[in-house]
C-alpha positions as CSV (number, residue, x, y, z in Angstrom):
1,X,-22.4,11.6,-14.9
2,X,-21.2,14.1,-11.9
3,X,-22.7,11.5,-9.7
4,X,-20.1,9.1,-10.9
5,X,-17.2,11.4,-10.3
6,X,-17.9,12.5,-6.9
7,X,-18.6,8.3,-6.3
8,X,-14.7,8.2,-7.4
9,X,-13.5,10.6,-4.9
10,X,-15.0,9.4,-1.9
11,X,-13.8,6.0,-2.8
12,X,-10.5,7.6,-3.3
13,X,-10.2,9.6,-0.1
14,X,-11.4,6.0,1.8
15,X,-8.5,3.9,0.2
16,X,-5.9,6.7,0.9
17,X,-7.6,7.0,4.4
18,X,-7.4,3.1,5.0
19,X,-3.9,2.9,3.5
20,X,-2.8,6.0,6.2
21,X,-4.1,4.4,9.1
22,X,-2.7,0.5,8.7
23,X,1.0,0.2,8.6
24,X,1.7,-3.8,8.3
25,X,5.3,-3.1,10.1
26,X,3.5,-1.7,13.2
27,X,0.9,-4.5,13.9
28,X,1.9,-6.9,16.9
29,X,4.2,-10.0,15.7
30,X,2.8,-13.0,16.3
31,X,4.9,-15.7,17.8
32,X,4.8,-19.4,18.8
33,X,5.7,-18.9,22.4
34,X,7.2,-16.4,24.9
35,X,9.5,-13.4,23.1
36,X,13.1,-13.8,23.9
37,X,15.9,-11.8,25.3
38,X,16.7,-10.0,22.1
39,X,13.3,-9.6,20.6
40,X,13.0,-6.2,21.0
41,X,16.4,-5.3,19.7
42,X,15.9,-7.8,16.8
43,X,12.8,-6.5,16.0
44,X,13.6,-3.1,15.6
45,X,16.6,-4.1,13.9
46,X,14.2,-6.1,11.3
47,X,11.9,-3.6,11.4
48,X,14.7,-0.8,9.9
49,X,15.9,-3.3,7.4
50,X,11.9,-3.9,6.0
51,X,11.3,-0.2,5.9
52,X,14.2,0.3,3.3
53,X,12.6,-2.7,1.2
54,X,11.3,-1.0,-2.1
55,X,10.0,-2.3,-5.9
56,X,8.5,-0.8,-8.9
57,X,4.8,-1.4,-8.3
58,X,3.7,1.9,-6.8
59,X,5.1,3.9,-9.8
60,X,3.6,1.1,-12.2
61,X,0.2,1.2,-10.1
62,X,0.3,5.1,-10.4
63,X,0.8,4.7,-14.6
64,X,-1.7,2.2,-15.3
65,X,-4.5,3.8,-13.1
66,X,-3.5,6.9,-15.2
67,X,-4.1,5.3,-18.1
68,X,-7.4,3.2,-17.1
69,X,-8.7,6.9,-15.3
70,X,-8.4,8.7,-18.6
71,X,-10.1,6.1,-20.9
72,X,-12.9,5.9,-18.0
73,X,-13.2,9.9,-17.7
74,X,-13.5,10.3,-21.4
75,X,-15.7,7.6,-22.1
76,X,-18.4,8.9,-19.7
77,X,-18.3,12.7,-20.4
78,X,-16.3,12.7,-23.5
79,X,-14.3,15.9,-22.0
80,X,-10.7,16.6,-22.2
81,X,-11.1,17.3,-18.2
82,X,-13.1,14.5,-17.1
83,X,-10.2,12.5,-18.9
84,X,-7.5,14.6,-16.5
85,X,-9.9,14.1,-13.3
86,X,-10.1,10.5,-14.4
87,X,-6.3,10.3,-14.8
88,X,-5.4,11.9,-11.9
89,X,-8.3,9.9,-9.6
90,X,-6.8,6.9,-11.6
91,X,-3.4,7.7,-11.1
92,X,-3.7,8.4,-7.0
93,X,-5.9,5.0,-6.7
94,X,-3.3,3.0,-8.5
95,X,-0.2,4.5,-6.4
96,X,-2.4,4.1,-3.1
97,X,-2.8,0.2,-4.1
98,X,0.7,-0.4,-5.0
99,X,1.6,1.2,-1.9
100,X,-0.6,-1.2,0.1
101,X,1.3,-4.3,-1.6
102,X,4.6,-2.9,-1.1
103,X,4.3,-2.1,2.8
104,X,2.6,-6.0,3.0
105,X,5.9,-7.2,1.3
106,X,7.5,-5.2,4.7
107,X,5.7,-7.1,6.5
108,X,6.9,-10.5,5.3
109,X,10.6,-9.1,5.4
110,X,10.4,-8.1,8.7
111,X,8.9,-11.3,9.8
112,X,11.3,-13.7,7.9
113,X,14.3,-11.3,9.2
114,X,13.3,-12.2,12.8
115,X,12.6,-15.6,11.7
116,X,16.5,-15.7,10.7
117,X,17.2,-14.2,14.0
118,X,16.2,-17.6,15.6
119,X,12.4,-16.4,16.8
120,X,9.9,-18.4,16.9
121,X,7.5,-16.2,14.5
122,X,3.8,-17.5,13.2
123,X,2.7,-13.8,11.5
């Protein structure tokens, strides 16, 4: 049973580790031929219009692994504080994976911004 819950926290602190580290908005664009004149500028310009981009699915990502943390918690040690631990390990995974989505759908705002901007963009 403590197994389990130490297993939770280690896969916790990797996806909070992974989702640290990779920032979608700072990986190299990928583009069709040579950068232009204005890439730079319009990159950067893309870049600050992306990072304001913003949705709903980290604070419902946050609730719902709340929820599906408690039910797991209680269900294997039939505790009110395994059902906390699992809500809170729940709640930290969910936000974490929202997180992830929403810094992916940066990415695509950027690169469609810079698309706009007349650049020749592949990813």
């Amino acid at each position: 049973m403590k197994l389990q819950f130490h297993h939770h926290i280690l896969t916790l602190s990797a996806l909070l580790t992974l989702a640290a580290c990779a920032d979608p908005l700072d990986r190299q664009v990928k583009l069709a031929g040579p950068a232009g004149v204005n890439f730079a500028a319009d990159q950067e310009q893309c870049r600050m219009v992306a990072e304001t981009y913003t949705d709903e699915r980290a604070r419902q990502g946050m609730l719902l692994g709340a929820g599906v943390g408690a039910v797991a918690g209680a269900a294997e040690e039939e505790e009110l504080g395994a059902a906390l631990a699992g809500a809170a390990i729940g709640g930290l995974i969910g936000r974490a994976e929202g997180e992830a989505e929403i810094n992916e759908d940066r990415r695509a705002v950027m690169l469609r911004c810079l698309q706009n901007k007349g650049h020749s963009v592949l990813g």
